[in-house]
N, C-alpha and C positions, 0 to 999 in steps of 0.2 A: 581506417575508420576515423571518425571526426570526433570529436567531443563536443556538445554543444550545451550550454550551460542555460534553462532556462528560469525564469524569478516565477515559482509560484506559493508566494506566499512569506510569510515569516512563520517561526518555532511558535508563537502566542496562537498562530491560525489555528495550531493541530492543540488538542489537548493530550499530555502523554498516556497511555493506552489506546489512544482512539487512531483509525485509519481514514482514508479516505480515496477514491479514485479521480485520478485525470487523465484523459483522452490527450495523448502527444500523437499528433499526427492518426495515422492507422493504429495503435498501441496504448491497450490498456494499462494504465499504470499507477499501482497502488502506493499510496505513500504512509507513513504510518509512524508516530511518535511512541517507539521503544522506549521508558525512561529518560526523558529529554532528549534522546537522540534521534531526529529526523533518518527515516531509509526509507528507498523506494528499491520496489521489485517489478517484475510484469506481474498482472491483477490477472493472471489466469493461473487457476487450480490443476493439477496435473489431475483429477480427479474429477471425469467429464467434464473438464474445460471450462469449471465455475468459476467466478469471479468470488476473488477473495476477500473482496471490502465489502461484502455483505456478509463475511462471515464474522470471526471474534480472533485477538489479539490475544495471546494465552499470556500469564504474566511474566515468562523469559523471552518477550517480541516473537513468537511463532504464530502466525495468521495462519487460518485454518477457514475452506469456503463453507458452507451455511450445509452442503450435502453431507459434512461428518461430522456437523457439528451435533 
């Protein structure tokens, strides 16, 4: 596997708590400012296959989609 490093954005982009989604290629992909630390996961909910950045960010960085919220 490759590693490919792509610039979207800086830390000021995201506000901490807040999430957001980008489309890499075919793959959803949520990004989300835990306490100043930038993470990205896949933006699909094991939980019918919702999308997680429409859901809410709990306050220890757990993203939860909008179906259990």
């Amino acid at each position: 596997m490759t590693t490919v490093w792509l610039d979207v954005g800086t830390d000021a982009d995201l506000e901490p708590g807040n999430m957001k989604r980008l489309d890499i290629g075919r793959e959803p992909v949520l990004l989300a400012n835990v306490e100043g630390t930038i993470v990205a996961v896949a933006d699909t909910c094991t939980h019918e296959d919702a999308s997680l950045s429409g859901g809410v960010l709990d306050e220890i960085g757990r993203a939860s989609c909008r179906e259990r919220v």
